[in-house]
Backbone bond lengths (Angstrom), bond angles and torsions (degrees), N, CA, C in turn:
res aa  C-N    CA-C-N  psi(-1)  N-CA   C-N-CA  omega(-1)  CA-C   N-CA-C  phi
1 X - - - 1.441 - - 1.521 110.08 -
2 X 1.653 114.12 -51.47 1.449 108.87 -178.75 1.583 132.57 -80.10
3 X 1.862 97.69 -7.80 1.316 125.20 -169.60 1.967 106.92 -68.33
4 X 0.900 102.07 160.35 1.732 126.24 -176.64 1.703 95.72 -88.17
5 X 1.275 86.57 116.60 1.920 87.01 159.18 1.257 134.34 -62.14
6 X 1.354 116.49 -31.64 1.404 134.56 146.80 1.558 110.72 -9.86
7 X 1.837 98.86 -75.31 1.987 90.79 -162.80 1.814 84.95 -93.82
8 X 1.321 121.39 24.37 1.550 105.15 142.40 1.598 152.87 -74.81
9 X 1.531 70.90 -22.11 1.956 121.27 -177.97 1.284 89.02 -55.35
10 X 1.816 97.29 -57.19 1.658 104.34 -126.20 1.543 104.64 -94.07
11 X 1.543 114.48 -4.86 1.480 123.93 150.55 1.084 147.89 -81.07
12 X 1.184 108.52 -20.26 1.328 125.97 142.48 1.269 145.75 -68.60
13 X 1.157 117.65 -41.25 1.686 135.19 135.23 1.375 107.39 -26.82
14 X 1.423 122.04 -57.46 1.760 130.20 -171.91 1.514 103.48 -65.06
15 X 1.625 107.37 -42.92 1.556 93.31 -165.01 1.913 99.57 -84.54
16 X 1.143 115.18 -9.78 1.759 102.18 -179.75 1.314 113.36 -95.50
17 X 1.641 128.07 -13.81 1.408 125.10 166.96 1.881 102.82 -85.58
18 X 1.285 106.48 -13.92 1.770 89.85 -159.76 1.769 87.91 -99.36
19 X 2.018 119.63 13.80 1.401 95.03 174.47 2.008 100.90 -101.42
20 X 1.180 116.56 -42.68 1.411 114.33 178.72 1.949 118.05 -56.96
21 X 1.447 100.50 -8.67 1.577 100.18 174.06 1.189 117.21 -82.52
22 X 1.528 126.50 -46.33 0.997 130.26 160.96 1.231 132.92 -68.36
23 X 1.535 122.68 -0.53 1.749 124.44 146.20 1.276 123.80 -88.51
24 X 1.487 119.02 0.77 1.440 124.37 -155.15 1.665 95.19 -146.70
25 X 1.569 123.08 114.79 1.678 113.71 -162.69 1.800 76.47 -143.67
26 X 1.875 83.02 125.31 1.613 110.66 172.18 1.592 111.25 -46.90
27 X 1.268 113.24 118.54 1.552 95.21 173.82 1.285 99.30 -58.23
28 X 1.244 173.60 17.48 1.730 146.88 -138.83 2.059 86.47 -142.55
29 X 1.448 101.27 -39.70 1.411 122.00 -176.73 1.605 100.85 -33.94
30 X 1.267 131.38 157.84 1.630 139.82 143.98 1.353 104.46 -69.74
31 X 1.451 112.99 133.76 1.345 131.04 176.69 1.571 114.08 -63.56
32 X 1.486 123.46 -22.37 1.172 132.10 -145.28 1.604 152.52 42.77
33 X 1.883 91.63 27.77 1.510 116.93 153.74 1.257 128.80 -161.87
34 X 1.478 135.01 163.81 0.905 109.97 -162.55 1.659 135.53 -88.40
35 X 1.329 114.75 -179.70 1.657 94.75 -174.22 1.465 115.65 -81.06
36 X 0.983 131.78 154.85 1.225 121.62 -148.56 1.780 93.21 -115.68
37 X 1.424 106.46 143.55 1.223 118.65 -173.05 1.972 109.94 -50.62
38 X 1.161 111.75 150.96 1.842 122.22 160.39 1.398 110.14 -34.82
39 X 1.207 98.08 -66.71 1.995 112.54 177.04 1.471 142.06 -45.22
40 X 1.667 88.32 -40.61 1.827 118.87 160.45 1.255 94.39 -71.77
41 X 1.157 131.24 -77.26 1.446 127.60 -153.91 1.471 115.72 -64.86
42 X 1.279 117.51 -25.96 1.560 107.64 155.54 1.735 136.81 -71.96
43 X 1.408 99.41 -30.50 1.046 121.80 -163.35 2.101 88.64 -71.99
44 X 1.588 111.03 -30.62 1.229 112.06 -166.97 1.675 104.88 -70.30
45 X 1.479 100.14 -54.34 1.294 89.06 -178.11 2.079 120.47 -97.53
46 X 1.316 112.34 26.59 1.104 102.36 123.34 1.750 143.16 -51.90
47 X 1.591 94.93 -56.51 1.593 110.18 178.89 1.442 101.34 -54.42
48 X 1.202 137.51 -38.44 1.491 132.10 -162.92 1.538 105.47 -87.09
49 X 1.280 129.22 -7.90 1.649 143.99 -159.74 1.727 85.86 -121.67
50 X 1.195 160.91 -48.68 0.972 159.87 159.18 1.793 119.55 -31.51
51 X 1.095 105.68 115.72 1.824 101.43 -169.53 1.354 101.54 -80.71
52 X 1.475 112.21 136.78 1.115 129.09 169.30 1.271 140.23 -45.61
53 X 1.210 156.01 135.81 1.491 149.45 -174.73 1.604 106.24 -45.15
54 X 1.391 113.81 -65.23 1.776 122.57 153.49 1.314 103.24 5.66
55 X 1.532 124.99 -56.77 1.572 110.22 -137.45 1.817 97.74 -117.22
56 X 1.258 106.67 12.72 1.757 127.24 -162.58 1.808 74.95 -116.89
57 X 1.071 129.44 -87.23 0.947 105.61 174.46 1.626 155.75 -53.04
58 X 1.496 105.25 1.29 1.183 120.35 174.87 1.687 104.35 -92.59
59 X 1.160 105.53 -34.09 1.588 102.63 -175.12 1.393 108.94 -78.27
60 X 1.560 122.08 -38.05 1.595 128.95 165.77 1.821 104.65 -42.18
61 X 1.416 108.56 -61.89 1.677 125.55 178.20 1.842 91.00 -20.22
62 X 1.730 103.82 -56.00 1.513 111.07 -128.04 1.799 105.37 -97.89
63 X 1.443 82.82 2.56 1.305 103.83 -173.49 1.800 110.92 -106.50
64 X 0.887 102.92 -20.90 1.412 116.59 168.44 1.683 112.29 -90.31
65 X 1.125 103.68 -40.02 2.066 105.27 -177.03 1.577 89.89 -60.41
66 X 1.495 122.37 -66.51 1.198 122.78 178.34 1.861 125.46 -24.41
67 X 1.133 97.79 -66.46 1.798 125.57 170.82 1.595 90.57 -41.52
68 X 1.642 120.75 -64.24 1.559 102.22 -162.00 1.881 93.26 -77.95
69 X 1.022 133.15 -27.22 1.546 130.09 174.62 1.210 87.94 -39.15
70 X 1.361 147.99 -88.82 1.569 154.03 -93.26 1.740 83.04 -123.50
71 X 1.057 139.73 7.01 1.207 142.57 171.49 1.361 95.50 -99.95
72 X 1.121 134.06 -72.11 1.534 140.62 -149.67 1.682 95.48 -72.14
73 X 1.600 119.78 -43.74 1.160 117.12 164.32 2.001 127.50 -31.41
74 X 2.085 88.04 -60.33 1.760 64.71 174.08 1.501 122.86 -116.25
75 X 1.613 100.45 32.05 1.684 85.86 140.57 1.708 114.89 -86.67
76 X 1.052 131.71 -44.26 1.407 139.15 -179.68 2.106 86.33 -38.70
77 X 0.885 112.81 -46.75 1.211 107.85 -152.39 2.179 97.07 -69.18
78 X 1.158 124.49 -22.90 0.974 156.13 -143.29 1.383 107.98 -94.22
79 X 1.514 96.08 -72.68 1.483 118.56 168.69 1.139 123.94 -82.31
80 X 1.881 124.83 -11.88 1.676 113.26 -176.33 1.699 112.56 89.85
81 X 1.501 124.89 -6.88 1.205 128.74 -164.65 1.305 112.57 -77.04
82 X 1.658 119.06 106.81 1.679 113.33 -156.90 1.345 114.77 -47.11
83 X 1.632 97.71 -56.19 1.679 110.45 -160.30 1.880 122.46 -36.22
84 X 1.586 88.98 -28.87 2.023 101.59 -167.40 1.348 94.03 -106.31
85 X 1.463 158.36 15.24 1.520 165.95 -146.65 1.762 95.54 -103.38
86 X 1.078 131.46 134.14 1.289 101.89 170.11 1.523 125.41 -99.86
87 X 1.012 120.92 -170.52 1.496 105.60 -146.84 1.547 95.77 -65.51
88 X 0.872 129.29 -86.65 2.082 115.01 -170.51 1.247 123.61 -16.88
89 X 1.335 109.30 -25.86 1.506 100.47 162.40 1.699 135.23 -89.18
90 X 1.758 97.82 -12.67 1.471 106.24 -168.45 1.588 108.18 -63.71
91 X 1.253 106.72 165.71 1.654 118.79 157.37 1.692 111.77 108.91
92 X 0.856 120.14 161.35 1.250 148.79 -144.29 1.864 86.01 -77.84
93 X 1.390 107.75 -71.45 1.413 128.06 -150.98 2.209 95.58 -70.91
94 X 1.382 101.20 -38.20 1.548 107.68 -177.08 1.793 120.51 -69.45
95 X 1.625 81.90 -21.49 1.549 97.79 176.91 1.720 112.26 -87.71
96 X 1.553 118.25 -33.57 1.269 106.29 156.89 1.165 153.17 -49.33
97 X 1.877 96.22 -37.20 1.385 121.15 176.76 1.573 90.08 -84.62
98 X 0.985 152.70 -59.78 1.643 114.62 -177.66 1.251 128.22 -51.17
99 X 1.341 119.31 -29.59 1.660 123.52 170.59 1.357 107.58 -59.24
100 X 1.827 99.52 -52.78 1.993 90.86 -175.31 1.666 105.61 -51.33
101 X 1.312 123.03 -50.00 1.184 110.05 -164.97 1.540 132.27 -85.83
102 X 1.572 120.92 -20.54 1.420 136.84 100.91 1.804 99.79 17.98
103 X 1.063 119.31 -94.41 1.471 140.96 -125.16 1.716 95.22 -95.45
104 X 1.900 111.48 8.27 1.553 81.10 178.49 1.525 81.67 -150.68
105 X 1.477 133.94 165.90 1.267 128.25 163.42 1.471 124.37 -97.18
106 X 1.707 109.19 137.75 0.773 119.20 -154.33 1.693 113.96 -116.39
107 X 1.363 139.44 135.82 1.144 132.91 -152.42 2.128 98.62 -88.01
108 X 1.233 86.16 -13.86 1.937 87.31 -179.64 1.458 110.59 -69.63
109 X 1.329 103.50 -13.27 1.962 91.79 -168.48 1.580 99.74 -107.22
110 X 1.263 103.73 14.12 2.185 108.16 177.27 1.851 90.88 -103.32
111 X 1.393 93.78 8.41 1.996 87.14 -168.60 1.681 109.79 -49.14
112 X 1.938 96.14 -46.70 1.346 100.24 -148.32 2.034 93.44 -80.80
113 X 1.122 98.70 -42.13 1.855 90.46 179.11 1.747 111.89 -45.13
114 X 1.354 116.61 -45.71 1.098 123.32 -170.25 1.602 118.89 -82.78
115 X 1.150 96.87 -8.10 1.504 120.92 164.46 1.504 106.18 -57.36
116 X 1.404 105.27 -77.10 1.658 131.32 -169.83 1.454 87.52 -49.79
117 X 1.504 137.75 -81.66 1.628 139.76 -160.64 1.173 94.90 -46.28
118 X 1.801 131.62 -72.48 1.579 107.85 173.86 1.221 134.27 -13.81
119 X 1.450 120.45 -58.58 1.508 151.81 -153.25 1.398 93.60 -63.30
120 X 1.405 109.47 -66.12 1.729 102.17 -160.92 1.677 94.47 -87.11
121 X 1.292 123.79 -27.14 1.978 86.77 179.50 1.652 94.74 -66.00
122 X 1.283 137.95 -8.65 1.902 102.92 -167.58 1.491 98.46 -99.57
123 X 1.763 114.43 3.62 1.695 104.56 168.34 1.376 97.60 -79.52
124 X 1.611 129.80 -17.56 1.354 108.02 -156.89 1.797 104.93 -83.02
125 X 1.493 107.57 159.80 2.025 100.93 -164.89 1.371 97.98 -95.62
126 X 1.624 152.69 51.11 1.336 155.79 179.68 1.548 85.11 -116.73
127 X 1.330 110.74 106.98 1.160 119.36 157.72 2.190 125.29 -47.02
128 X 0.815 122.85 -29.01 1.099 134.74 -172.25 1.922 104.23 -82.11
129 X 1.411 115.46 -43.43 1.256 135.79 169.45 1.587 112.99 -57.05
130 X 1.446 126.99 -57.21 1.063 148.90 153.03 1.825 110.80 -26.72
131 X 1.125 102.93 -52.42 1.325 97.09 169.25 1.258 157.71 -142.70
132 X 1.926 77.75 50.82 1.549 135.02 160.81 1.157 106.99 -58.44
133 X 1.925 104.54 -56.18 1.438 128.73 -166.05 1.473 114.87 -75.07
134 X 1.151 122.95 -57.01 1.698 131.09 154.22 1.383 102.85 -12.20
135 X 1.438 113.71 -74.55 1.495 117.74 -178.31 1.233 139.36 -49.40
136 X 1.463 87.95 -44.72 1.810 96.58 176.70 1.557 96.46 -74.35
137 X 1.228 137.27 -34.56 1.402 114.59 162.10 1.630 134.81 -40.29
138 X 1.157 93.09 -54.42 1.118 94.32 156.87 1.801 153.68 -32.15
139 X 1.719 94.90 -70.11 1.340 123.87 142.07 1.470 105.62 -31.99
140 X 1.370 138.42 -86.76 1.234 156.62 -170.38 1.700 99.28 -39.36
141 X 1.047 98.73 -59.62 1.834 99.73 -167.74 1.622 99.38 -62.77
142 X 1.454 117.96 -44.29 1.269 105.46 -160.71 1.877 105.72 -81.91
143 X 1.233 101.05 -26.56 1.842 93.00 176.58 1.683 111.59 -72.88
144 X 1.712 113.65 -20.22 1.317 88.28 154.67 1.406 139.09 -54.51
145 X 1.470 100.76 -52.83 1.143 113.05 -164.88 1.751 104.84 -57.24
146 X 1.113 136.75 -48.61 1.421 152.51 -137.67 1.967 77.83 -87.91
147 X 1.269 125.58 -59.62 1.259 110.85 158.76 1.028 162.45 -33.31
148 X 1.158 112.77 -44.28 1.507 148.12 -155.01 1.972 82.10 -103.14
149 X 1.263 115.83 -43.15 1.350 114.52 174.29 1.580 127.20 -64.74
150 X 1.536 117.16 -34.67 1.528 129.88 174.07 1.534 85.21 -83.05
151 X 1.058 164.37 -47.88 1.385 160.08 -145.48 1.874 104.29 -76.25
152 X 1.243 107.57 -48.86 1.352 136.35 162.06 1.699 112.85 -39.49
153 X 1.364 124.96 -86.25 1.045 141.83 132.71 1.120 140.45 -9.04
154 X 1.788 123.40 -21.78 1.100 86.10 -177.61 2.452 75.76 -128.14
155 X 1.228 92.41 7.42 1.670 98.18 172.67 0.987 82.35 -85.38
156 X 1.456 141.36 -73.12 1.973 105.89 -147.67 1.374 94.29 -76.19
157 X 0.965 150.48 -16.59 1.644 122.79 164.62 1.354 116.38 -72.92
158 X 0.960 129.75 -1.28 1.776 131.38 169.45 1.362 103.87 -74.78
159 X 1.974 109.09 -56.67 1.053 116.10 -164.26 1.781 120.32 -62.84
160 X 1.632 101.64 -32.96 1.101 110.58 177.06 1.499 117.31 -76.71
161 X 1.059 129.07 -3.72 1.749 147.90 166.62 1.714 104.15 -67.56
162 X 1.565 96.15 -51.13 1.564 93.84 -131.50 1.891 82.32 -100.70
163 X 0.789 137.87 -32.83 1.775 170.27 -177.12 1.489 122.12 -105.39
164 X 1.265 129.71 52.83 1.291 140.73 -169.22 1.604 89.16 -79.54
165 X 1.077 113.08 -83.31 1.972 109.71 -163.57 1.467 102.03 -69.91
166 X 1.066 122.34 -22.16 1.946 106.52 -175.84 1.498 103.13 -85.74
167 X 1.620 110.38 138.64 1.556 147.45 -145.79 2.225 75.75 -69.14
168 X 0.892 108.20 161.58 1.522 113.12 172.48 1.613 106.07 -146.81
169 X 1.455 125.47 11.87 1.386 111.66 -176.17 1.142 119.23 -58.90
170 X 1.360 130.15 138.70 1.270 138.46 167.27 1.798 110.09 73.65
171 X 1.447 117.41 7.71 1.500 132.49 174.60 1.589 98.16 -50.24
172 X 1.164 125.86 -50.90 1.522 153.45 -108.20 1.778 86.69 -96.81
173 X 1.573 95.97 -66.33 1.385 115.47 -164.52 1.509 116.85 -78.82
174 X 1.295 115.07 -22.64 1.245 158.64 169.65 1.804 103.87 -41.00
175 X 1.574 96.03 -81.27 1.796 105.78 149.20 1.395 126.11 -40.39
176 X 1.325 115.34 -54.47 1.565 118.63 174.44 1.389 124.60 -47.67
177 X 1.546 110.57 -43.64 1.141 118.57 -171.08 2.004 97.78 -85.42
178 X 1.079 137.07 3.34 1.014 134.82 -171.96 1.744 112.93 -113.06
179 X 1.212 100.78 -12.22 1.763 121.63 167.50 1.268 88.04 -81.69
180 X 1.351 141.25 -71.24 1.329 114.75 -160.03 1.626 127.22 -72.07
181 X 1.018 122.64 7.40 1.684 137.37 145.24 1.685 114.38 -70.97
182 X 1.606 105.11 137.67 1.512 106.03 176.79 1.457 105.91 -75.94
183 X 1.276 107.63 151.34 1.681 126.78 167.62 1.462 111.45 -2.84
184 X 1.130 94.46 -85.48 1.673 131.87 -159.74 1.391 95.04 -81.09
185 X 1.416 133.64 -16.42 1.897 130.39 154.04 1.111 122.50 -63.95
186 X 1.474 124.60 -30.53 1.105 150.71 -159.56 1.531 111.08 -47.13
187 X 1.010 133.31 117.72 2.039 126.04 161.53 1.550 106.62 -129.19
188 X 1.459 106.87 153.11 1.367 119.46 -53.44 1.650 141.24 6.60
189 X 1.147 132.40 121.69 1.698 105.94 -173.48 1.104 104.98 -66.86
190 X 1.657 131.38 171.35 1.450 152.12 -174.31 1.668 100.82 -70.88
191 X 1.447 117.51 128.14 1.185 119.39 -176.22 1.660 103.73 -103.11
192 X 1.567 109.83 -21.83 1.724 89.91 178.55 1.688 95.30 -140.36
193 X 0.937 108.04 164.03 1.567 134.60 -160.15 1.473 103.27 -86.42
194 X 1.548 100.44 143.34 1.450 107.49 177.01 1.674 106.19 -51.73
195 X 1.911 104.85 145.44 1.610 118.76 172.89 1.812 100.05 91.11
196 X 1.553 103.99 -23.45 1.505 95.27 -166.61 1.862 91.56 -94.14
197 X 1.485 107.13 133.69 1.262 138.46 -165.88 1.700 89.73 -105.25
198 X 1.602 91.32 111.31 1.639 111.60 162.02 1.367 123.30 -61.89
């Protein structure tokens, strides 16, 4: 109120030239420190290009959740326990078809024994032996197949009984491919015993 307009002027003036100077710096001006050596300045942004402890320990974190993942996996795998199964094995309909096939014997999983006995009679040089072995290949290939075909047949008609609205793709083959593994190879392991009907 009692003040001079004068040094009202003249403060205001100060505060609107002293704000565009300090956003706006003369290149020609001194920076007001000094330049900092080659050596410093590499050495700086090394440190900033260098990953942090943070991220050493996040990957350790992620590396351990994993470890107990792949743990719980094969007991689940062991015991049958859905929740830890991984996904190709989950579901209602995938778990039947291992029981159905589980639950009956199958001539695809004698493949590989009967493989080996083939094997050495057709190394042996007795012509007559030789094509003993031929044959029983034969034999062998075709009772898979004739199997592996009623096995087919009479799972997607179970599945389609028992599983009308749940998706069944690849259920089918799923089983198939699990006959040709032995018993006791089997993962998931076998939850019910031959004769016992899932």
């Amino acid at each position: 109120m009692f003040r001079s307009r004068a040094n009202e002027e003249k403060a205001t003036t100060s505060k609107v030239t002293s704000g565009p100077s300090q956003q706006t710096r003369d290149p020609q001006a001194p920076k007001g420190r000094p330049t900092p050596k080659r050596s410093e300045a590499q050495s700086q942004r090394r440190r900033a290009v260098t990953p942090t402890t943070d991220r050493k320990e996040a990957a350790k974190r992620q590396r351990e959740a994993r470890r107990v993942d792949m743990a719980k996996q094969r007991e689940a795998l062991a015991s049958g326990d859905e929740r830890y199964l991984p996904a190709r094995d989950k579901g209602k309909a995938r778990r039947f078809a291992r029981d159905f096939v589980d639950s009956r014997w199958c001539l695809a999983e004698f493949f590989l024994p009967l493989a080996v006995i083939i094997l050495v009679l057709s190394i042996v040089r007795v012509p007559g032996v030789q094509s003993i072995a031929l044959l029983l290949w034969l034999i062998v290939i075709v009772l898979i197949v004739v199997d592996s075909a009623g096995i087919w047949f009479r799972l997607k008609k179970q599945l389609n009984e028992r599983f009308p609205n749940e998706p069944k793709r690849g259920v089918v083959a799923y089983g198939l491919m699990r006959t040709l593994q032995m018993r006791r190879m089997r993962l998931p392991k076998p939850q019910v015993k031959r004769g016992e009907r899932p």
